[in-house]
C-alpha positions in Angstrom: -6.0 39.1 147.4 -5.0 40.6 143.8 -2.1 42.5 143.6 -1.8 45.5 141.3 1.4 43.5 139.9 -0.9 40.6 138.7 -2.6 43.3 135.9 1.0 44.0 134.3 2.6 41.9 131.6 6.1 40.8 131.5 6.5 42.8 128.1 5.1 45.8 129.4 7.8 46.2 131.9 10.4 45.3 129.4 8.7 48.2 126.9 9.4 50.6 129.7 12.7 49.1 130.3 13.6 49.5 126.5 12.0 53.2 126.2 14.5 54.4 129.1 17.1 52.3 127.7 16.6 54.5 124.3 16.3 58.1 125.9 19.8 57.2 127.5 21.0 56.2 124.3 22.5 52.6 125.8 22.6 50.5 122.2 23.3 47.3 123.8 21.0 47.5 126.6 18.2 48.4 124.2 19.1 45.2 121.8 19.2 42.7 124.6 15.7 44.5 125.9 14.1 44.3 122.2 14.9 40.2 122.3 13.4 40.1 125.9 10.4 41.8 124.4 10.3 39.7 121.6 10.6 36.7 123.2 8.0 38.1 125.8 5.1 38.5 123.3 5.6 35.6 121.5 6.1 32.9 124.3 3.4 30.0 124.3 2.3 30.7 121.2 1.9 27.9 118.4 4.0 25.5 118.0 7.6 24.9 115.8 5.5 25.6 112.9 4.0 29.0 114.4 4.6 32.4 112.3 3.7 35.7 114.2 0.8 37.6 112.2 -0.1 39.9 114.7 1.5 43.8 114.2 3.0 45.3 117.0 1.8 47.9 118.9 2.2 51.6 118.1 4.0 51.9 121.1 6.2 49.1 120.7 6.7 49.8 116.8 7.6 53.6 118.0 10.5 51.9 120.2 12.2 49.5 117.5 12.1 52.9 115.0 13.5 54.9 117.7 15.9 51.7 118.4 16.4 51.7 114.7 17.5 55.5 114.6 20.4 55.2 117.7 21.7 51.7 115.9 21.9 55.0 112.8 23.6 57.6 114.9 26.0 55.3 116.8 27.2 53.5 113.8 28.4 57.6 112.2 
C-alpha cells in the first residue's frame, strides 16, 4: 500500500515550512528552515570531497531572495 506521503520529499515540506515562515516575517524561524533545506537536498550526496553544482530551484531560489529581503528590512 503506497501512501500519498511516500511521493513527498523532506525538502519539499521544509520549502513550505520556510515560504510560511517568510509571509509571517519570523527571521529566525526562516534561517533555521533554510539550513534544514539545505541540509535536505544535499544529504547523501558525494563524499567529504563533494561540491554542490546543481542550481536551486526557482522556487527555492525565490525563497532565499525573499529570505534575503526580511534579513534587509529587519536589520533597518
Amino acid at each position: 500500500m503506497t501512501d500519498e506521503n511516500d511521493k513527498i520529499r523532506l525538502s519539499d515540506r521544509i520549502l513550505s515550512a520556510l515560504e510560511l515562515s517568510l509571509k509571517q516575517g519570523d527571521v529566525k524561524i526562516s534561517e533555521l528552515l533554510t539550513n534544514a533545506l539545505e541540509l535536505a537536498m544535499t544529504r547523501n550526496s558525494g563524499g567529504g570531497e563533494f561540491v554542490e553544482r546543481r542550481d536551486y530551484p526557482p522556487e527555492i531560489e525565490k525563497a532565499m531572495d525573499d529570505l534575503a529581503a526580511l534579513r534587509a528590512k529587519v536589520g533597518e
